[in-house]
C-alpha positions in Angstrom: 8.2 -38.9 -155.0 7.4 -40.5 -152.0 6.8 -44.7 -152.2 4.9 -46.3 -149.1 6.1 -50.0 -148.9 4.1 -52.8 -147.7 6.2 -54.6 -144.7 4.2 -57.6 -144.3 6.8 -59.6 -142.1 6.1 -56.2 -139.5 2.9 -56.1 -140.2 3.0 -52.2 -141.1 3.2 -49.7 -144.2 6.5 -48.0 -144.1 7.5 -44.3 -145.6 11.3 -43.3 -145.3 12.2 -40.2 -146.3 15.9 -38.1 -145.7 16.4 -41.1 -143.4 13.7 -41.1 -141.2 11.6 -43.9 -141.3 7.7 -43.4 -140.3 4.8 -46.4 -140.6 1.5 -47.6 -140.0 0.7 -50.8 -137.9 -1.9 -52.5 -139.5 -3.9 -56.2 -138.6 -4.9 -57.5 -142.1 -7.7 -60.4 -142.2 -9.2 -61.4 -145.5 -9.9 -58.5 -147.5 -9.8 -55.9 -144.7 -6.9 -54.2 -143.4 -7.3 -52.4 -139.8 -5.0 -49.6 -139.3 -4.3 -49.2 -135.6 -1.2 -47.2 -135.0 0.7 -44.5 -137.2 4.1 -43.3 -136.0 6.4 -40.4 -137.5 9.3 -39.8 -135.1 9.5 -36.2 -133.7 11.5 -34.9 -136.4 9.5 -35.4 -139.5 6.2 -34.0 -137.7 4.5 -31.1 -139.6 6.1 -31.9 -142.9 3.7 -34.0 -144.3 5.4 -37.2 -143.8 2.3 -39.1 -142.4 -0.4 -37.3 -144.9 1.8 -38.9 -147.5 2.4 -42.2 -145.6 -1.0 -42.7 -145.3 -2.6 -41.4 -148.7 0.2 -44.6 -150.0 -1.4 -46.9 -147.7 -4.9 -46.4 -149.1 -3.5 -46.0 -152.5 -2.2 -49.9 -151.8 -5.3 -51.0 -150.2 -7.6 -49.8 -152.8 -5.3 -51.5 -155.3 -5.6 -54.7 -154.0 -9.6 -54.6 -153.3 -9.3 -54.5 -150.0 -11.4 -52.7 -147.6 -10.2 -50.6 -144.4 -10.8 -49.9 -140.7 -9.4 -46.8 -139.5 -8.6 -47.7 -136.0 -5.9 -45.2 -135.9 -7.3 -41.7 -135.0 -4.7 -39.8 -137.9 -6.6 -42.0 -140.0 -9.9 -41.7 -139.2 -9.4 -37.8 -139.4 -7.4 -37.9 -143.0 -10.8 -39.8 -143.9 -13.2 -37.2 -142.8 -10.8 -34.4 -144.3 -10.8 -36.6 -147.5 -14.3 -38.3 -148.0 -13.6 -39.0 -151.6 -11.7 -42.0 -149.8 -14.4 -43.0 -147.3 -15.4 -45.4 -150.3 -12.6 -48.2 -148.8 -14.2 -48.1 -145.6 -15.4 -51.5 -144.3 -18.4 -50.0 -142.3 -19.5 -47.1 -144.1 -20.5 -45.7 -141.1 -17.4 -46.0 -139.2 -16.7 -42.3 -138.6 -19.8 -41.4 -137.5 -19.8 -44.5 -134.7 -16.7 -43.5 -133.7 -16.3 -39.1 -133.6 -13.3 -37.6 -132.9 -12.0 -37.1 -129.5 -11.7 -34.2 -128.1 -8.5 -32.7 -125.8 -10.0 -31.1 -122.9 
């Protein structure tokens, strides 16, 4: 099973997995933590690496009471594919402020 850690000294949550390492940047201020940047190098994409990196890191927030921004696009769309989680949100109308953007 897959464990997120918390790396406070980086200031990220952290996934390793067959020896790749992929995270989440994150700003943390009392009670809220802002997710800003998600990384999985190239050869972990499409395996479900950062769907699991990130369903940790809101496992961890929402254990510690905190409350999330979702700065980081991969975020903000796990949440609208997931609303069952939009409950951690610290503006509960975050996604719909902020819509996806689209490729042209």
């Amino acid at each position: 099973m897959d464990e997120v850690r918390d790396n406070a000294a980086e200031s990220r949550f952290e996934l390793q997995r067959d020896g790749v390492l992929a995270y989440s940047r994150y700003v943390r201020t009392p009670g809220v933590v802002d997710i800003t940047h998600t990384l999985v190098p190239k050869e972990a994409e499409g395996k479900g690496m950062a769907t699991a990196l990130i369903r940790g890191s809101l496992d961890m927030i929402r254990a510690r009471g905190e409350k999330l921004i979702p700065t980081c696009p991969f975020v903000a769309a796990y949440l609208r594919r997931h609303p069952e989680q939009q409950d951690l949100l610290a503006d509960p109308e975050y996604l719909e402020k902020h819509p996806p953007a689209h490729k042209a």
